[in-house]
MIDOSE-1310 file (N, C-alpha, C; in nm, 2 decimals, decimal comma, always signed):
residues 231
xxxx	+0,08/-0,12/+0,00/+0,00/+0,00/+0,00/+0,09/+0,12/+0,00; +0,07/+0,24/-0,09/+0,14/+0,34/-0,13/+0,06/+0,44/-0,17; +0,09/+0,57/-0,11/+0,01/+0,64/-0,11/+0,04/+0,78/-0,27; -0,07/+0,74/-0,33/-0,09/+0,78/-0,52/-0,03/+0,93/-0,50
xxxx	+0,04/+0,99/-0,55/+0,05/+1,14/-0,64/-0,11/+1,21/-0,63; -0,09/+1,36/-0,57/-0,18/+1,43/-0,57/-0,28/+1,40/-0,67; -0,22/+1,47/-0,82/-0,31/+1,50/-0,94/-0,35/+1,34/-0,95; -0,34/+1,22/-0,90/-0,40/+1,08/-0,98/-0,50/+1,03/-0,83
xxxx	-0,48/+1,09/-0,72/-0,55/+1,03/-0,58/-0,70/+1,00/-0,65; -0,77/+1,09/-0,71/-0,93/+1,09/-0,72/-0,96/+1,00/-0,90; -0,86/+0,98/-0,93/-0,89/+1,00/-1,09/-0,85/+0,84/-1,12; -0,75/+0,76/-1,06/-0,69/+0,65/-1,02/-0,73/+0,52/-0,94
xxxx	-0,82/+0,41/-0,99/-0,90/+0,31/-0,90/-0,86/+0,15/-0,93; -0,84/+0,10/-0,84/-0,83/-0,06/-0,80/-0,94/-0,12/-0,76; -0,94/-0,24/-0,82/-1,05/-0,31/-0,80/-1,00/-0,47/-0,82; -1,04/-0,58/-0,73/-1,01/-0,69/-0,71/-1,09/-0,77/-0,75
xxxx	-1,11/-0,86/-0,81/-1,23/-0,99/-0,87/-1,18/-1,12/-0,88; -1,24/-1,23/-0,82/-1,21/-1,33/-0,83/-1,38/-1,42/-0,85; -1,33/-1,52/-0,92/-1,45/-1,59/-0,95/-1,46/-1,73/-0,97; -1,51/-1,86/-0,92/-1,47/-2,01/-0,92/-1,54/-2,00/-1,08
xxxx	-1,47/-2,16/-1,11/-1,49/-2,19/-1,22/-1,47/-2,37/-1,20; -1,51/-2,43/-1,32/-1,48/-2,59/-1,27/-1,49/-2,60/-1,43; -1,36/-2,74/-1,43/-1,34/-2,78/-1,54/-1,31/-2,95/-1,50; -1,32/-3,01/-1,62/-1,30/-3,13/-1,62/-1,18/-3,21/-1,62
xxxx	-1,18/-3,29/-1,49/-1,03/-3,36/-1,46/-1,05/-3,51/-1,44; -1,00/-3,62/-1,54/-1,03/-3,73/-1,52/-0,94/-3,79/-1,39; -0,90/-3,73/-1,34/-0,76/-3,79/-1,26/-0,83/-3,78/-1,13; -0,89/-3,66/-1,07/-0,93/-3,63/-0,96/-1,14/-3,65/-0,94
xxxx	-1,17/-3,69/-0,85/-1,31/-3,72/-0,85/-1,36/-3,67/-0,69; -1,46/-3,56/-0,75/-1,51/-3,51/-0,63/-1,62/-3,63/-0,54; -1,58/-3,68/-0,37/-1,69/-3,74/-0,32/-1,81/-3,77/-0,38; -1,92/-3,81/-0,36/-2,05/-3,87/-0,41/-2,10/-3,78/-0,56
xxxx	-1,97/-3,79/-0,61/-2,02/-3,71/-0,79/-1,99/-3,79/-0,87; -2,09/-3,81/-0,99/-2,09/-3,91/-1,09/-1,98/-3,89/-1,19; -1,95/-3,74/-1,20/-1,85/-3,71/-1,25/-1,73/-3,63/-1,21; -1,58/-3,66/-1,25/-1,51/-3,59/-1,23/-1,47/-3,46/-1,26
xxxx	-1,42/-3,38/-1,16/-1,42/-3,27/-1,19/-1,31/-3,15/-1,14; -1,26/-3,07/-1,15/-1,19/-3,02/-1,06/-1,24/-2,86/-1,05; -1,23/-2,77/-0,96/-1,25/-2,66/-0,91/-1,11/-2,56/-0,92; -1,15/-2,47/-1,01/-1,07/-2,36/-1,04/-1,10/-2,23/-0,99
xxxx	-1,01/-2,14/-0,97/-1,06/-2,03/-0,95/-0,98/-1,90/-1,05; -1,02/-1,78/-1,12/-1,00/-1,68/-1,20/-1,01/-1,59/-1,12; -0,87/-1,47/-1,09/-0,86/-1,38/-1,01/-0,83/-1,27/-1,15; -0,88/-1,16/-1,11/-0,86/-1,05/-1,19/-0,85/-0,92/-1,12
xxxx	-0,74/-0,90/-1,13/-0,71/-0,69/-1,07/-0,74/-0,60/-1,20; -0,81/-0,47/-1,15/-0,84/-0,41/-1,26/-0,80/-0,26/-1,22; -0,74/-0,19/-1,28/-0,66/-0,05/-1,27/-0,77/+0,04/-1,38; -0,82/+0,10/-1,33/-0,87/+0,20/-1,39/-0,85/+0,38/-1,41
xxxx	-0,90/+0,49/-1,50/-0,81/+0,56/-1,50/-0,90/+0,67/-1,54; -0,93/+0,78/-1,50/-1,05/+0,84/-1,52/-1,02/+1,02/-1,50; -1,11/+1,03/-1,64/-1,06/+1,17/-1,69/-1,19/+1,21/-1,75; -1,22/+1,37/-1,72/-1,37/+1,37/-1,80/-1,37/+1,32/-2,00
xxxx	-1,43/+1,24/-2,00/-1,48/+1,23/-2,08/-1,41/+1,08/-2,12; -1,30/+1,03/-2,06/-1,25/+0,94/-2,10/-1,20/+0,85/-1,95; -1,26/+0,72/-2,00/-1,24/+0,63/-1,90/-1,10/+0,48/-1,98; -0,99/+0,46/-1,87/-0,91/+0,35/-1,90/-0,91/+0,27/-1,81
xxxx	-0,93/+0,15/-1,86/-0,94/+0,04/-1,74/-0,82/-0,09/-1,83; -0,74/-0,12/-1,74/-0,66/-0,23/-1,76/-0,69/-0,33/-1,67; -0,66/-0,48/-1,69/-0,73/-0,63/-1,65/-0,63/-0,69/-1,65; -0,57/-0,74/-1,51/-0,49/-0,84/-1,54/-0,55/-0,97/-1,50
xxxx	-0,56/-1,09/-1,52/-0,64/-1,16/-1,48/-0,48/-1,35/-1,47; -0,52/-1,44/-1,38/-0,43/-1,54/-1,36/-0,44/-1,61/-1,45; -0,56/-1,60/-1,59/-0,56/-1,69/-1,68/-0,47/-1,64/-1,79; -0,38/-1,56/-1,77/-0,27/-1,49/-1,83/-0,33/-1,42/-1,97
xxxx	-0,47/-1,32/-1,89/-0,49/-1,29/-2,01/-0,50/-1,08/-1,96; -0,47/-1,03/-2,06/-0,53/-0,89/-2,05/-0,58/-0,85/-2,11; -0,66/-0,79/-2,02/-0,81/-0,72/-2,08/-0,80/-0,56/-2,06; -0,80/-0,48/-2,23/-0,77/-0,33/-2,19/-0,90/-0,29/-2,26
xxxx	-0,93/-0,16/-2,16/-1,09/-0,14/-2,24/-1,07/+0,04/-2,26; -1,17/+0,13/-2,33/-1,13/+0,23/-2,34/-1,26/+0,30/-2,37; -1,30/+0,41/-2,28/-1,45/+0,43/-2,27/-1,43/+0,58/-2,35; -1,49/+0,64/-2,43/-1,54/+0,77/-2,44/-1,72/+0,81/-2,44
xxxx	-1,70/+0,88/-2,34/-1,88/+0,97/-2,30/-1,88/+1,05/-2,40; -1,96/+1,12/-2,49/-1,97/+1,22/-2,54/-1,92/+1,23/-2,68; -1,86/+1,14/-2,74/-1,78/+1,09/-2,82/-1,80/+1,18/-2,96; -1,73/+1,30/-2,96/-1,72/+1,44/-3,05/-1,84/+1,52/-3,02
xxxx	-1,85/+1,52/-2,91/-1,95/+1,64/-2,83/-2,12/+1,59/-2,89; -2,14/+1,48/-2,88/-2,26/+1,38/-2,95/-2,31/+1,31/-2,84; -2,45/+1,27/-2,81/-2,44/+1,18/-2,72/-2,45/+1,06/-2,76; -2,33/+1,06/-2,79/-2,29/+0,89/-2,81/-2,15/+0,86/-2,76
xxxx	-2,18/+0,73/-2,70/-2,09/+0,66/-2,56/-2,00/+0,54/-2,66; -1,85/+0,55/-2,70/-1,78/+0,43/-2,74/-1,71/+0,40/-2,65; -1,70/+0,24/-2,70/-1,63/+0,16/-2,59/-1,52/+0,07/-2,69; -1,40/+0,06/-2,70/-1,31/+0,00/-2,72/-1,27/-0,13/-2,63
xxxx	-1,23/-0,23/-2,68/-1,19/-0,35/-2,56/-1,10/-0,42/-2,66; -0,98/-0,49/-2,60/-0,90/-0,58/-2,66/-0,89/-0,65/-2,53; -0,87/-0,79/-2,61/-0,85/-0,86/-2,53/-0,74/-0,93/-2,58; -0,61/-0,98/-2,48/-0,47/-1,00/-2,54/-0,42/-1,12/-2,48
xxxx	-0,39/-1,26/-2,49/-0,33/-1,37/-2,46/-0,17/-1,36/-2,44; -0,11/-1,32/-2,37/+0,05/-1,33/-2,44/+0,11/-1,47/-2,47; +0,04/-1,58/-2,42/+0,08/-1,70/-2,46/+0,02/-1,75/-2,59; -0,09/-1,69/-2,66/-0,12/-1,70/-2,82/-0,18/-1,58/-2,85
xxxx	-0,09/-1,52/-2,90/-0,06/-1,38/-2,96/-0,17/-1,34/-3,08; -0,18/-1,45/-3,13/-0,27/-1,43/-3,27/-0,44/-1,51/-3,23; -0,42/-1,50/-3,12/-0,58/-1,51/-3,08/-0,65/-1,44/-3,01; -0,58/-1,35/-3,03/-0,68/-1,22/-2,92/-0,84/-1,21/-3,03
xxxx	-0,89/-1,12/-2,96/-1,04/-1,05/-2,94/-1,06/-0,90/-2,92; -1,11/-0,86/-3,01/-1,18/-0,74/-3,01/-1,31/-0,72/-3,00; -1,30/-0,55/-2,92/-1,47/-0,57/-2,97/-1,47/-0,37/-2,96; -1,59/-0,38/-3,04/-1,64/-0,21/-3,04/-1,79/-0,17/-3,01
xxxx	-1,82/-0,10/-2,92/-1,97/-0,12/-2,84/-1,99/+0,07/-2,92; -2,10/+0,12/-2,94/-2,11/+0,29/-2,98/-2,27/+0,24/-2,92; -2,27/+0,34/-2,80/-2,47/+0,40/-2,78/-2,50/+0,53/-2,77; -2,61/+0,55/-2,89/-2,70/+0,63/-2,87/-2,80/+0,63/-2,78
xxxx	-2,81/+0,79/-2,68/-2,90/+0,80/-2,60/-2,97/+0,94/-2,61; -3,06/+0,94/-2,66/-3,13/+1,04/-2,61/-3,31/+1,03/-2,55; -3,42/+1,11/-2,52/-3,48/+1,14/-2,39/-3,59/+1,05/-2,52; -3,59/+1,00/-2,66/-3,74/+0,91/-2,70/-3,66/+0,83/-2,76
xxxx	-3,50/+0,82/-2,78/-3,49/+0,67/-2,84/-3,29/+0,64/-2,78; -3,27/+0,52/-2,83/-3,18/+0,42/-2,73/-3,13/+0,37/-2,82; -3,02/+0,39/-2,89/-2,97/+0,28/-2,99/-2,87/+0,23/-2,94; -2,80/+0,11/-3,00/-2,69/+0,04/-2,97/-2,63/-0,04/-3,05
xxxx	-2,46/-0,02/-3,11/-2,42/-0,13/-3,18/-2,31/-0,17/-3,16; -2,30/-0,33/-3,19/-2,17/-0,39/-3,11/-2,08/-0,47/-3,23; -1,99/-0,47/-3,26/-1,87/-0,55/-3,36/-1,77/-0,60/-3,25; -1,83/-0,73/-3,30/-1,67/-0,83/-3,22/-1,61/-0,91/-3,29
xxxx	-1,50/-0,88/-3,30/-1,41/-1,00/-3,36/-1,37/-1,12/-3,24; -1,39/-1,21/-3,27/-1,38/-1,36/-3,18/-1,21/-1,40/-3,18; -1,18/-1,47/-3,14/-1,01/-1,48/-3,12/-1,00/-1,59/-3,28; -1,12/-1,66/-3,31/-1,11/-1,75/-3,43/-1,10/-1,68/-3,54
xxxx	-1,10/-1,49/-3,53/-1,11/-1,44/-3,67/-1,27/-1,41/-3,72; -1,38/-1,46/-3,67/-1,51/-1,41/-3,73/-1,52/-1,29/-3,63; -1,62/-1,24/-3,74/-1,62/-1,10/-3,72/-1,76/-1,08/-3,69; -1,89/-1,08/-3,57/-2,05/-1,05/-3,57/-2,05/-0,89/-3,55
xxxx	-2,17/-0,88/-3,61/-2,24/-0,71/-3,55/-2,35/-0,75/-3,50; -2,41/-0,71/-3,39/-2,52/-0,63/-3,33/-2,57/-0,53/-3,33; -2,73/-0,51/-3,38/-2,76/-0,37/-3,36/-2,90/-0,36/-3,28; -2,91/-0,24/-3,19/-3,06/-0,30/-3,14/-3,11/-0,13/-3,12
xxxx	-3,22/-0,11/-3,14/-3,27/+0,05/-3,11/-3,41/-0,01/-3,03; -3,45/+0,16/-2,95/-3,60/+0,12/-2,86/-3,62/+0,30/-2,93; -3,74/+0,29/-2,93/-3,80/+0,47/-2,96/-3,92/+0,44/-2,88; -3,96/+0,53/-2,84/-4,08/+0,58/-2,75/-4,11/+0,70/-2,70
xxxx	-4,26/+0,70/-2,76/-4,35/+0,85/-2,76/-4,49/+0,81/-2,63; -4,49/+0,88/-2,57/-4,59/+0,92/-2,50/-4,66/+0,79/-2,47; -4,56/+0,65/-2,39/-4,63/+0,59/-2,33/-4,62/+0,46/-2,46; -4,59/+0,43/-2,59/-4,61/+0,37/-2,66/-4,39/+0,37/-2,68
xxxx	-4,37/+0,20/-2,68/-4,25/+0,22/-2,73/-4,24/+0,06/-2,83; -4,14/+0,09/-2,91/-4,09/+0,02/-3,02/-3,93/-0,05/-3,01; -3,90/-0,18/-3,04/-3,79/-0,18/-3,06/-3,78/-0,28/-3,15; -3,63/-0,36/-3,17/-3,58/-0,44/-3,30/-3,45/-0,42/-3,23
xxxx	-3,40/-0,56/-3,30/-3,28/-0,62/-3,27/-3,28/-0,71/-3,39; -3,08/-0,75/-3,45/-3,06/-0,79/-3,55/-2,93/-0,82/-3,55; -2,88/-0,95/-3,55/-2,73/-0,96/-3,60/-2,69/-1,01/-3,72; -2,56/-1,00/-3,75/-2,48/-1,01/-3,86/-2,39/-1,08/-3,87
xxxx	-2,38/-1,18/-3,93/-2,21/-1,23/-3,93/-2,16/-1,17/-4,09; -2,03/-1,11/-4,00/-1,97/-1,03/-4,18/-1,91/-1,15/-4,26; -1,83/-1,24/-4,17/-1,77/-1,37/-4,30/-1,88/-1,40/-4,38; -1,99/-1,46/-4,35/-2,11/-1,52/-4,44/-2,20/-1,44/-4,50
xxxx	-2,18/-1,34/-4,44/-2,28/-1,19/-4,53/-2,40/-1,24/-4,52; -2,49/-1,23/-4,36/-2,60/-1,31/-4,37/-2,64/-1,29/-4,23; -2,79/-1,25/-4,25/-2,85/-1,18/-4,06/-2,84/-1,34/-3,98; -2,81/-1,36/-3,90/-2,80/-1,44/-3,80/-2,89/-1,47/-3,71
xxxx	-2,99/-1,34/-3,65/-3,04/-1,34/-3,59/-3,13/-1,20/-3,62; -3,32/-1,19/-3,53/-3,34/-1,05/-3,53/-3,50/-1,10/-3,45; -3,50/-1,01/-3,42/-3,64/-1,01/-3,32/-3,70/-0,84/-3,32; -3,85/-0,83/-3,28/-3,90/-0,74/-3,25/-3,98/-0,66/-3,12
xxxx	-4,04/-0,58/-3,09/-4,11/-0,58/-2,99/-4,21/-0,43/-3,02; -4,33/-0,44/-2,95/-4,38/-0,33/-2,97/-4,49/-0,35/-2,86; -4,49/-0,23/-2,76/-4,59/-0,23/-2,63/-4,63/-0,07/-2,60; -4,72/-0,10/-2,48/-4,78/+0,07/-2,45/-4,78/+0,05/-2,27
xxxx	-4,71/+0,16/-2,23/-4,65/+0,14/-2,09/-4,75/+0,25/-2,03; -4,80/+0,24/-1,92/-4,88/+0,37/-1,82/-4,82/+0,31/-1,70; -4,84/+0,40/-1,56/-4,80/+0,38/-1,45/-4,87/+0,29/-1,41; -5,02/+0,26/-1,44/-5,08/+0,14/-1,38/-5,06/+0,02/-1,43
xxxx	-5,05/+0,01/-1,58/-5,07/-0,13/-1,64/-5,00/-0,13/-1,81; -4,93/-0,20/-1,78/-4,85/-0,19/-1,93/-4,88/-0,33/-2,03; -4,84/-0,33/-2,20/-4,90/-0,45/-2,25/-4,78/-0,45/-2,34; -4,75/-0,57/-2,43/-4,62/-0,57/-2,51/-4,64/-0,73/-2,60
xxxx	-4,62/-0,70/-2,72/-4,62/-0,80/-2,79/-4,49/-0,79/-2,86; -4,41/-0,94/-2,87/-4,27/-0,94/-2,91/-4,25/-1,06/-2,96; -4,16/-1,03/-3,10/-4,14/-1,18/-3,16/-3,99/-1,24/-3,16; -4,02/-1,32/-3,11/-3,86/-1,40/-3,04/-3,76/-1,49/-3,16
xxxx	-3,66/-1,54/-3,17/-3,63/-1,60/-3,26/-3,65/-1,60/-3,44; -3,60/-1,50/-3,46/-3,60/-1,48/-3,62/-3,75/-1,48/-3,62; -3,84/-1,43/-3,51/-3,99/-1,38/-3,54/-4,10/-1,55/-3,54; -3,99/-1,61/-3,49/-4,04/-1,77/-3,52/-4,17/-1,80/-3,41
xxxx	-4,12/-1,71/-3,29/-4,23/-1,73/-3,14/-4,26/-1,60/-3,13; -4,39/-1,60/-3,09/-4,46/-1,46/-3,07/-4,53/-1,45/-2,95; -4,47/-1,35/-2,81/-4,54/-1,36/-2,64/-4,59/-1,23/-2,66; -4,70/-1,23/-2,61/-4,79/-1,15/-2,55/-4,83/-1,15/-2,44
xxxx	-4,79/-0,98/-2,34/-4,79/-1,02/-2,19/-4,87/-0,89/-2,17; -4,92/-0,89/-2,02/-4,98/-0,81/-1,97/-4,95/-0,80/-1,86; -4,97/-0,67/-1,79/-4,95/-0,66/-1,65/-5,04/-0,51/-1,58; -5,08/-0,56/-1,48/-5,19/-0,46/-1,39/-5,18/-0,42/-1,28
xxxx	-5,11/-0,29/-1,24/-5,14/-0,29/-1,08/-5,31/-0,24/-1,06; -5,35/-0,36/-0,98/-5,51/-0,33/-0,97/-5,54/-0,23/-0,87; -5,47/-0,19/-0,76/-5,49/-0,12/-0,61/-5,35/-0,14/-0,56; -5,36/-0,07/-0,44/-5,19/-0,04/-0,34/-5,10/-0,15/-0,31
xxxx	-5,28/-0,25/-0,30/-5,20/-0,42/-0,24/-5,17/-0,49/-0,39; -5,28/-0,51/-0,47/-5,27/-0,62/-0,55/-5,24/-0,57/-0,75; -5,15/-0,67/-0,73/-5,10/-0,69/-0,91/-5,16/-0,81/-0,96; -5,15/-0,78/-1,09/-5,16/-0,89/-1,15/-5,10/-0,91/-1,31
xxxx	-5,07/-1,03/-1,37/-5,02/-1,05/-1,50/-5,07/-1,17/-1,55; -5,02/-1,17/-1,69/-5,03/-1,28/-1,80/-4,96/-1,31/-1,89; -4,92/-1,45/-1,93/-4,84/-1,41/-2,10/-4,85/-1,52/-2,16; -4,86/-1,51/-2,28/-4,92/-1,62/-2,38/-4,79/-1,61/-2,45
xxxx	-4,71/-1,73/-2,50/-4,66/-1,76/-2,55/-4,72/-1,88/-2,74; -4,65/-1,83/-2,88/-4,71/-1,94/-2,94/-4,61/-1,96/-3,06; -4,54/-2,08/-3,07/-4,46/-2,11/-3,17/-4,51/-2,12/-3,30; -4,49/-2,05/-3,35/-4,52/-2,01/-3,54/-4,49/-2,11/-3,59
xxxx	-4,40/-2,17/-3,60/-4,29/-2,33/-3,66/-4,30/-2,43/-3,57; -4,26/-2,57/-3,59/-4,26/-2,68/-3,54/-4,39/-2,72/-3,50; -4,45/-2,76/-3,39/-4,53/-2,83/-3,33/-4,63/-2,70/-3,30; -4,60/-2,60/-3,32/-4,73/-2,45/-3,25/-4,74/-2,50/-3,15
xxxx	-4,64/-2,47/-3,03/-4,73/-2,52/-2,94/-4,74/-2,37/-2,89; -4,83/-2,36/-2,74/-4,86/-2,34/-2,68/-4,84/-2,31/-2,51; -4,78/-2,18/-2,48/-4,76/-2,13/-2,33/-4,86/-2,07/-2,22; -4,89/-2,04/-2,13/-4,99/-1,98/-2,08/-4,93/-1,95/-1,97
xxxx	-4,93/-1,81/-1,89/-4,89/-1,80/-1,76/-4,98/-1,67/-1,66; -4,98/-1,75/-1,61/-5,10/-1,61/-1,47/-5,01/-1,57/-1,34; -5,01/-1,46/-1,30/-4,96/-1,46/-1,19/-5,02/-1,33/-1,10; -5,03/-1,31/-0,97/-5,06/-1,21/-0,88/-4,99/-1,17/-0,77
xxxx	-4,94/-1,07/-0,73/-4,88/-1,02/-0,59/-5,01/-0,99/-0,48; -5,00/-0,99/-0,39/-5,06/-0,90/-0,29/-4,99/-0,89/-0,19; -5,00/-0,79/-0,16/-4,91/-0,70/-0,02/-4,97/-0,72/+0,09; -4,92/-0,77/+0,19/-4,96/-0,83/+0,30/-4,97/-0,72/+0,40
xxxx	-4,84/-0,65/+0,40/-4,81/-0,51/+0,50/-4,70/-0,45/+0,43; -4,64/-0,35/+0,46/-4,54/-0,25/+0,44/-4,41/-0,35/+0,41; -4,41/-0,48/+0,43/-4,31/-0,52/+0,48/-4,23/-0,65/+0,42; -4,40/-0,74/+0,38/-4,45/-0,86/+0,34/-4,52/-0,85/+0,23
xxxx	-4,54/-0,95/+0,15/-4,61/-0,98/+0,01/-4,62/-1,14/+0,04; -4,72/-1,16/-0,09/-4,70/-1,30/-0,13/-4,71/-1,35/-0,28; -4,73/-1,44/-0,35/-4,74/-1,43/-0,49/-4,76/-1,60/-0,52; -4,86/-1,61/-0,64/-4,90/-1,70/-0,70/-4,89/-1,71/-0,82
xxxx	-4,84/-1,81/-0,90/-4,83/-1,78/-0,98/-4,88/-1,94/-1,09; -4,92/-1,96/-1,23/-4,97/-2,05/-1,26/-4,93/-2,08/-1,41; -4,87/-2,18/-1,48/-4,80/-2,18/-1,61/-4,89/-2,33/-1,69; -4,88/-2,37/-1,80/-4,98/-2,46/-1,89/-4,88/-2,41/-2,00
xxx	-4,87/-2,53/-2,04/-4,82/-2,59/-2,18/-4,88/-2,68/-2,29; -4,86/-2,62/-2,36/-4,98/-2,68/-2,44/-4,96/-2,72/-2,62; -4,97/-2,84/-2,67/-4,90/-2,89/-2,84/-5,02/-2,92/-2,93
């Protein structure tokens, strides 16, 4: 422990992470487990570095990898937020990972898009926006793989929100499943919801779900809730 230089005391931060992980060891066998296994753990220090408008954070982590990321707020006096990140192996040099995050934010719509290059070389985009007027909002989501020149994925959503009771219809899976949900605060104590789920392809099946809160006291709730499947 050492005490930072004036100009870096407030602008200069450490942060510690560590996190278990388990992988597979034929050698070693945990007590009453069918399978073998061994328990890992992933520690990561992270040095951060903060300046208006620009954020740097460095990652060292024990799986000998570093992770450098690079934030700009405001990015050419715009409200839009980029994020830089490499990610760097020094024991396989030619498999790092990139990636580039850019969000739009303003006070009726929300965009976001993401480009990652994988350490295998493929290269996906993400893009996803939400707009909303007066209680009514819209969104879409869509990815891309650039090797195959071909959407990968995309879904929709479109609902109308009020303080008491909001509704939203959204199509999941390349638009393949379509949920429609509801929800009600009926009074101080009790809520209530619903959502119908229905597969467009394969078997059409069929979801159903009900559910209710009620508030017991200031303190306490309870909740019920009821689901049906259906082919």
């Amino acid at each position: 422990m050492f005490q930072l230089p004036a100009p870096l005391r407030q602008k200069l931060f450490v942060m510690y992470m560590g996190s278990p992980a388990v992988s597979f060891d034929p050698h070693e066998e945990e007590p009453g487990s069918e399978k073998p296994f061994r328990k890992q753990y992933t520690h990561t220090v992270y040095l951060t570095y903060k300046r208006p408008g620009i954020t740097i954070t460095q990652g060292f982590t024990t799986a000998s990898l570093l992770d450098t990321k690079v934030e700009f707020a405001d990015f050419l006096n715009q409200p839009v937020k980029v994020e830089l990140q490499n990610l760097f192996n020094p024991n396989a040099p030619n498999k790092g990972a990139q990636k580039v995050n850019f969000t739009f934010k303003q006070d009726k719509m929300h965009a976001r898009a993401f480009l990652d290059r994988s350490a295998s070389g493929g290269i996906n985009a993400l893009i996803d926006a939400v707009v909303g007027h007066e209680g009514f909002v819209a969104g879409a989501e869509a990815g891309y793989d650039v090797q195959k020149a071909a959407i990968t994925r995309y879904s929709a959503a479109i609902g109308y929100h009020t303080s008491s009771w909001n509704a939203n219809i959204i199509g999941l899976q390349n638009l393949s499943v379509v949920a429609a949900s509801y929800y009600q605060k009926v009074n101080s104590s009790v809520e209530a919801g619903a959502k119908a789920t229905y597969a467009l392809q394969g078997n059409n099946a069929v979801a159903l779900e009900v559910a209710t809160k009620y508030k017991l006291d200031p303190l306490s709730f309870a909740k019920v809730g009821q689901s049906c499947f259906h082919t």
